[in-house]
C-alpha positions in Angstrom: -17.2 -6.1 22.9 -14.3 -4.7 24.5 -12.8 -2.0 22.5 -9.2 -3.5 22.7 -10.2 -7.0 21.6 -8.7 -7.9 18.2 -11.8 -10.3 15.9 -9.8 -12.6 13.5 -10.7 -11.4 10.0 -10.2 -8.4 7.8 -10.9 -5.2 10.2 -13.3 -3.9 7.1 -15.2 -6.3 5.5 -17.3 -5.3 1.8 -19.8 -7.6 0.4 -22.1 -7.1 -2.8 -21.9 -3.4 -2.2 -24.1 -1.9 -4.6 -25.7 2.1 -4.9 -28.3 3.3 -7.1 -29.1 6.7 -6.9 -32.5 7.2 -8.9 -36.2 6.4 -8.3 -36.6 3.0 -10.4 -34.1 1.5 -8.2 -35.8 -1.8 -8.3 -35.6 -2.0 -11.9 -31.6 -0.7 -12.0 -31.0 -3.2 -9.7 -32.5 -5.7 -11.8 -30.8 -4.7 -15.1 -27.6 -4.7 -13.0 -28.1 -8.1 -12.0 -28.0 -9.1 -15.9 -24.6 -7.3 -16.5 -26.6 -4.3 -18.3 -24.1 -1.2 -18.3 -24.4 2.1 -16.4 -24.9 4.0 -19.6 -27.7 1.6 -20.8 -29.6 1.9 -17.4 -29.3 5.1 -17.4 -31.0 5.6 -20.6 -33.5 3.0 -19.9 -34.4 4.1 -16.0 -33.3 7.3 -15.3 -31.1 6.1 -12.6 -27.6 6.0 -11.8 -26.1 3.0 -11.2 -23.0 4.0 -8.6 -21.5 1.4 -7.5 -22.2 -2.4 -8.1 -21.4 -5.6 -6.6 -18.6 -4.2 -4.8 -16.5 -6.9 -2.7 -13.4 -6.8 -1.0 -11.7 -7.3 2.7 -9.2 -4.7 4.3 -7.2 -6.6 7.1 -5.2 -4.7 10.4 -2.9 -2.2 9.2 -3.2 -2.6 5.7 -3.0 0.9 3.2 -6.0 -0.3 0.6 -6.0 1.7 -2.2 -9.4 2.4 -4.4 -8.7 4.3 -7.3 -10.5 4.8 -10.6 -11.3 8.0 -13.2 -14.0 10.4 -12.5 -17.3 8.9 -12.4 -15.8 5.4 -11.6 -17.8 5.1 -8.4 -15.0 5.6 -6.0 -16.5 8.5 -4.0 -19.5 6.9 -3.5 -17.8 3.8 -2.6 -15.9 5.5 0.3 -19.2 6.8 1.8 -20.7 3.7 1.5 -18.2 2.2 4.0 -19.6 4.5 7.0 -23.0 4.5 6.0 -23.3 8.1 4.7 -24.8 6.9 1.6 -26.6 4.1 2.1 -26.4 1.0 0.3 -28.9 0.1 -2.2 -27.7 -3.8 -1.6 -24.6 -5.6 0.1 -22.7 -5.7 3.0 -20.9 -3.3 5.0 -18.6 -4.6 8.2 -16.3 -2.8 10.4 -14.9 -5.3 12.8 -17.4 -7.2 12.5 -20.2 -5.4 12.8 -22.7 -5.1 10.6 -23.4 -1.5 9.3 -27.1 -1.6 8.4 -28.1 -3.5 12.2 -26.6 -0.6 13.7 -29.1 2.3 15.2 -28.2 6.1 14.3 -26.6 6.4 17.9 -24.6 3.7 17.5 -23.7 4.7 13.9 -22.2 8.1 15.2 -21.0 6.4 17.8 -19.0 4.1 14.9 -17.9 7.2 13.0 -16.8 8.8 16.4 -14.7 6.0 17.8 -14.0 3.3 15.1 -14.2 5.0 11.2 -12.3 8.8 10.6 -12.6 10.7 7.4 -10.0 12.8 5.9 -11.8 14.9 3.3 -10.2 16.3 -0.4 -10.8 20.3 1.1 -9.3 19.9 4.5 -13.2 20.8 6.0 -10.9 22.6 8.9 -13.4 25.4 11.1 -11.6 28.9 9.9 -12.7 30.3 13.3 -11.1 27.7 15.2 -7.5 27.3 15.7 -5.2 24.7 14.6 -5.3 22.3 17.8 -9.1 22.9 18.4 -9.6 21.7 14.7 -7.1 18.5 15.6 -9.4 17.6 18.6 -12.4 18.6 16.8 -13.5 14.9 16.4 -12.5 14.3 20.4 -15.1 17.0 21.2 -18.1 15.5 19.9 -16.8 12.3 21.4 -16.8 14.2 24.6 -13.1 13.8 26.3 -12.2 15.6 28.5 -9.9 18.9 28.2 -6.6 17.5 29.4 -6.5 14.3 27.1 -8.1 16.4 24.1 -5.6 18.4 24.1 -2.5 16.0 24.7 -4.2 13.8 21.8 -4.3 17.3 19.9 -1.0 18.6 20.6 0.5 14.7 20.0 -0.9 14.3 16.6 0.0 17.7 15.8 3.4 16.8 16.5 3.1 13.5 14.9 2.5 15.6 11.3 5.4 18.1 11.9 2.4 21.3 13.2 3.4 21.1 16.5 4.6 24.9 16.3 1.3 25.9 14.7 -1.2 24.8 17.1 -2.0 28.5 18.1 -2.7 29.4 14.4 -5.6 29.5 12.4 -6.6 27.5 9.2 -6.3 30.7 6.5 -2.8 31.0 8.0 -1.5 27.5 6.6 -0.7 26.7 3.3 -2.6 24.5 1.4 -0.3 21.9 2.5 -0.8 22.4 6.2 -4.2 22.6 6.2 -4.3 18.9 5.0 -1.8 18.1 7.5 -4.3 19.7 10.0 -6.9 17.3 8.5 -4.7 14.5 8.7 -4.1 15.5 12.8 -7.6 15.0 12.9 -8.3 11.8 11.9 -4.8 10.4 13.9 -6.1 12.2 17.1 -9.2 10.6 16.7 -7.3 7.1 17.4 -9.6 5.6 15.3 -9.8 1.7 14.0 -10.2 2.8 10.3 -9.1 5.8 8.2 -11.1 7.1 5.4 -9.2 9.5 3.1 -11.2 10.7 0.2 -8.7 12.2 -2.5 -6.9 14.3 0.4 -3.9 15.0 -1.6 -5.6 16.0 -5.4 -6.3 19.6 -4.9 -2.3 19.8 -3.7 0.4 21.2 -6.2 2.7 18.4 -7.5 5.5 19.0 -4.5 3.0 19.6 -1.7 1.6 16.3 -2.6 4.7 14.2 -2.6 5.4 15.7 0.4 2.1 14.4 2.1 2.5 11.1 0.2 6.1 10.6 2.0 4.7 11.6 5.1 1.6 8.8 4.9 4.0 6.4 4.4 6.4 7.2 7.1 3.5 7.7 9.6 1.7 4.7 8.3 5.3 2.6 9.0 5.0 3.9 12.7 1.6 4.1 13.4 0.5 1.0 11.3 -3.0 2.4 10.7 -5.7 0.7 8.6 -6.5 3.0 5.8 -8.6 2.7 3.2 -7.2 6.0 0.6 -8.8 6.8 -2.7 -7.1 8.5 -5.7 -7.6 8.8 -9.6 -3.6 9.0 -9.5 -2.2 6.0 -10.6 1.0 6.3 -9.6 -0.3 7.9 -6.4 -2.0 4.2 -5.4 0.7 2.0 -6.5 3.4 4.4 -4.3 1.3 4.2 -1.4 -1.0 1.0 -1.7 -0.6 -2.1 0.3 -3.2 -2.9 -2.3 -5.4 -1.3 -4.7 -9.1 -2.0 -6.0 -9.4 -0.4 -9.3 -12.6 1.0 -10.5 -14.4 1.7 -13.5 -18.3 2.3 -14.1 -18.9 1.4 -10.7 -17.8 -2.2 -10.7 -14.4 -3.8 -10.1 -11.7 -4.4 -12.7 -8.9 -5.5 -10.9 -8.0 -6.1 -6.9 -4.0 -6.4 -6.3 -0.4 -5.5 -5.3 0.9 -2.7 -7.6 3.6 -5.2 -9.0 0.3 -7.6 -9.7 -1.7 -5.3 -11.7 1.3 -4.1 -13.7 2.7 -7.1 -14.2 -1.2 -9.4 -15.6 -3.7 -6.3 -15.8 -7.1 -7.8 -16.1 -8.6 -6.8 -19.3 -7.2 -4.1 -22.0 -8.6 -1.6 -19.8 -6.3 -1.9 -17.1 -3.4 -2.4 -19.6 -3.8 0.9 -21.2 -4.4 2.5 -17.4 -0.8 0.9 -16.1 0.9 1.4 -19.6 2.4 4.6 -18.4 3.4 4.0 -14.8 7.3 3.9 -14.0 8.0 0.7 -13.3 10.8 1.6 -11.5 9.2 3.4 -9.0 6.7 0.5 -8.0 8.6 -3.2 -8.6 10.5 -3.7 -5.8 13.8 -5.7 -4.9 11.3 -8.5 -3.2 9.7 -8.6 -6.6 12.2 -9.4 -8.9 14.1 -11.8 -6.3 14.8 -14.9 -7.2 16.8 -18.1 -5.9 20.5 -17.9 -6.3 21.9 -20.5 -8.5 23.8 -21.9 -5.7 25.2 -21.2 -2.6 28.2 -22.5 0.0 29.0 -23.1 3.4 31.9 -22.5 5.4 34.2 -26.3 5.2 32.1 -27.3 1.9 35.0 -28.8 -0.4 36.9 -26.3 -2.7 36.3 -29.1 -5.7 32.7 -29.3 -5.1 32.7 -25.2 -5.2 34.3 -25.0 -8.1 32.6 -28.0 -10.0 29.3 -26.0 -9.0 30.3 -22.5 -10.3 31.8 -24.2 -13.8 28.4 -26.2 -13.6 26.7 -22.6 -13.2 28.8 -20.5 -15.1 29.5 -18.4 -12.6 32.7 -16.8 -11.4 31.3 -16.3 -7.4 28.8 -17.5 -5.3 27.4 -16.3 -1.8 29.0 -18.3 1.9 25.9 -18.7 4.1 25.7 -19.5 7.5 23.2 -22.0 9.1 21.1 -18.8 9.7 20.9 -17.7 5.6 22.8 -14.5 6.7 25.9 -14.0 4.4 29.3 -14.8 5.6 31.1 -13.5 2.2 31.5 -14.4 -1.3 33.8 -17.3 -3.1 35.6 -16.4 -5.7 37.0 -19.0 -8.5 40.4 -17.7 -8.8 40.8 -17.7 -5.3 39.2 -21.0 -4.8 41.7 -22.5 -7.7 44.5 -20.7 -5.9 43.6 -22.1 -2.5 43.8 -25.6 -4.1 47.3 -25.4 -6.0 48.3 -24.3 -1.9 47.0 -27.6 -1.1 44.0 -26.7 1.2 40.9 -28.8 0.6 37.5 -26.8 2.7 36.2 -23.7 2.1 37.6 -21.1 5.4 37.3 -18.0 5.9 40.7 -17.2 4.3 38.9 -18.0 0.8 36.1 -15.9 1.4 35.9 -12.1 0.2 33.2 -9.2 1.3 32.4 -7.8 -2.4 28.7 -7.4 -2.4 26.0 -5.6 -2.0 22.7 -6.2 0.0 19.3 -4.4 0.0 16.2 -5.0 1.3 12.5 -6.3 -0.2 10.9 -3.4 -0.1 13.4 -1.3 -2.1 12.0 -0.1 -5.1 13.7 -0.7 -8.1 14.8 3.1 -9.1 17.6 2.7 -5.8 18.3 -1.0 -6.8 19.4 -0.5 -10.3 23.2 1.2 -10.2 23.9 -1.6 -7.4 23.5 -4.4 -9.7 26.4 -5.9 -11.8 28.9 -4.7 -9.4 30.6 -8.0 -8.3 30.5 -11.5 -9.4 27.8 -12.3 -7.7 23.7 -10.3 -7.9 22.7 -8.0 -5.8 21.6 -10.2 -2.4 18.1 -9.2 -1.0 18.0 -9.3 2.8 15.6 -9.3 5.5 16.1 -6.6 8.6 17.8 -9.9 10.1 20.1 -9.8 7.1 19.4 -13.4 6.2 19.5 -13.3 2.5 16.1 -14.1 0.8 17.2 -14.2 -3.0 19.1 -12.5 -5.3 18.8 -10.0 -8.3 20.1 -10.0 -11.5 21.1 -7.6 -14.2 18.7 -9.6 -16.3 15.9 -9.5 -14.1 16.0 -5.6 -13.7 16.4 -5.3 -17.5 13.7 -7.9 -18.0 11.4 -6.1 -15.6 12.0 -2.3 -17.1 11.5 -3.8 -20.8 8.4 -6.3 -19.8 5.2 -5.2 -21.7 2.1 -6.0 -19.3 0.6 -9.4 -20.3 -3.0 -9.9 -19.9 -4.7 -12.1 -17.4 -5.9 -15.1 -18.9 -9.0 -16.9 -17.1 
């Protein structure tokens, strides 16, 4: 297959994935099978039941999150997915091809070309400098000095280490080395990125500062990436969406917002109890329909008979596009009447609002809501107004205890 051809489908594809590390494998598996716990066939085999019945998809440019505490399989899970564990049972594809029908040529050749790994300790060369550790993963691949080192020097650049490619590893913090790491896998060009905690030996500033800098390269670059953290409010700032883990088997697959807002089981309640909300609903999350809306030559009566209706002392002028025109106010639509006029112009129209868009988190919503007459309007980068927000909503979604999913 040519390498630019795009296969419909989620780029990785996970099915049954199951690990059993242990010598009575057969008989873990079978236990498994039965819904026996990891504790119980443990005591009963010997073995270590991993990961089990693992299944998800990761589509084109999506940041999938698997997180989980120690021991909850997600290690394992992320070396399942290039086959340097191999799988007890399941499926394993990376566009569509199927890891365990692949030869060990062509499976280096995978992990060379299609699948990066960004490792927890950096694994940088300390004898090497920092652009020969960038390209480290275009060497074995075997391309040739000039593009090694423009692929190098770019992704370098692309991490903010462009004025450190001459240096060596043990003269980086512990913050640049992961940036190195990071160069790495980007320079590798690779279909899928594996990062395996690459931010949890960082202090508390470094790794905010790598966390920002994911998810401004991940808006340019719009790499597939599948990250795993036991930092909760690490996957639900980063993840598109996140796979949560415990005892090797899934408890929950969702959007932040999703798991906050139904967690699966008491489990996932307690995990999500302390997150700040704030920090992970968004504007597109608490939008809803505005209770009603004009257009430019609509009659004043109507307006007004529709605000009293509503109860509301504004409401948003939209164009045939949904982008805003202004905002009608009552009194000025009751004073525009006693003059005699009879259709809403643009002489009865005032610009007091405020727009933001979907992807806002609440935390820069919350002081901008309130303001005017009418909610805050939510806006796409075409500035055609997708909903609004209310102060109830944001109070409603700050106070909101997580309900539990009911089957």
């Amino acid at each position: 297959m040519d390498h630019g051809e795009l296969r419909p489908g989620p780029l990785l594809r996970v099915e049954g994935l199951t690990k059993v590390f242990g010598a009575k494998e057969r008989e873990a598996l079978g236990l498994a099978r039965q819904g026996v716990g990891r504790s119980e066939i443990q005591r009963r085999t010997g073995a270590t039941l991993a990961v089990h019945d693992v299944s998800f998809g990761v589509e084109r440019g999506e940041l999938f999150v698997v997180m989980g505490l120690s021991g909850s399989g997600k290690s394992t899970l992320v070396r399942l997915l290039n086959r340097l564990i191999e799988p007890s049972e399941g499926l394993v594809e990376v566009d569509g091809r199927d890891l365990r029908q692949v030869s060990d040529s062509e499976l280096r050749e995978l992990r060379n070309r299609k699948v990066s790994m960004v490792f927890q300790h950096f694994a940088l060369f300390p004898h090497r400098t920092v652009r020969e550790n960038a390209a480290y993963g275009l060497k074995v691949r075997g391309v040739d000095a000039a593009e090694m080192r423009a692929r190098a020097d770019w992704a370098l650049e692309t991490v903010g280490l462009a004025d450190r490619a001459d240096a060596r590893p043990d003269e980086l913090s512990g913050g640049m080395q992961q940036r190195v790491g990071l160069a790495r896998g980007l320079a590798t060009d690779s279909d899928v990125l594996l990062m395996d905690e690459p931010f949890s030996a960082l202090d508390p500033l470094i790794r905010r500062d790598m966390q920002e800098l994911l998810i401004r390269l991940q808006s340019e670059l719009n790499k597939t990436i599948v990250f795993i953290t036991h930092d909760l409010n690490e996957a639900m700032r980063l993840g598109d969406r996140i796979l949560l883990l415990k005892d090797g088997r899934t408890v929950q697959l969702g959007t932040g917002p999703q798991i906050i807002s139904a967690p699966a089981d008491e489990y996932v309640a307690d995990f999500v109890s302390d997150v700040d909300r704030s920090r992970v609903l968004t504007a597109g999350d608490l939008q809803r329909e505005p209770r009603m809306a004009a257009r430019l030559g609509d009659p004043l009566s109507e307006v007004l008979r529709g605000l009293g209706a509503n109860e509301a002392n504004g409401a948003y002028v939209l164009d045939g596009d949904q982008r805003i025109v202004g905002v009608a106010r009552d009194d000025l639509l009751a004073h525009a009447r006693r003059e005699g006029r009879t259709a809403l112009s643009h002489a009865d129209v005032v610009h007091e609002y405020e727009t933001i868009g979907a992807d806002r988190p609440l935390i820069e919503l919350v002081h901008l809501v309130g303001r005017h007459v009418v909610p805050l309007a939510v806006v796409d980068d075409n500035g055609r107004m997708l909903g609004v927000v209310t102060r109830a909503s944001v109070l409603d979604a700050l106070a909101a205890a997580p309900a539990l999913q009911r089957s």
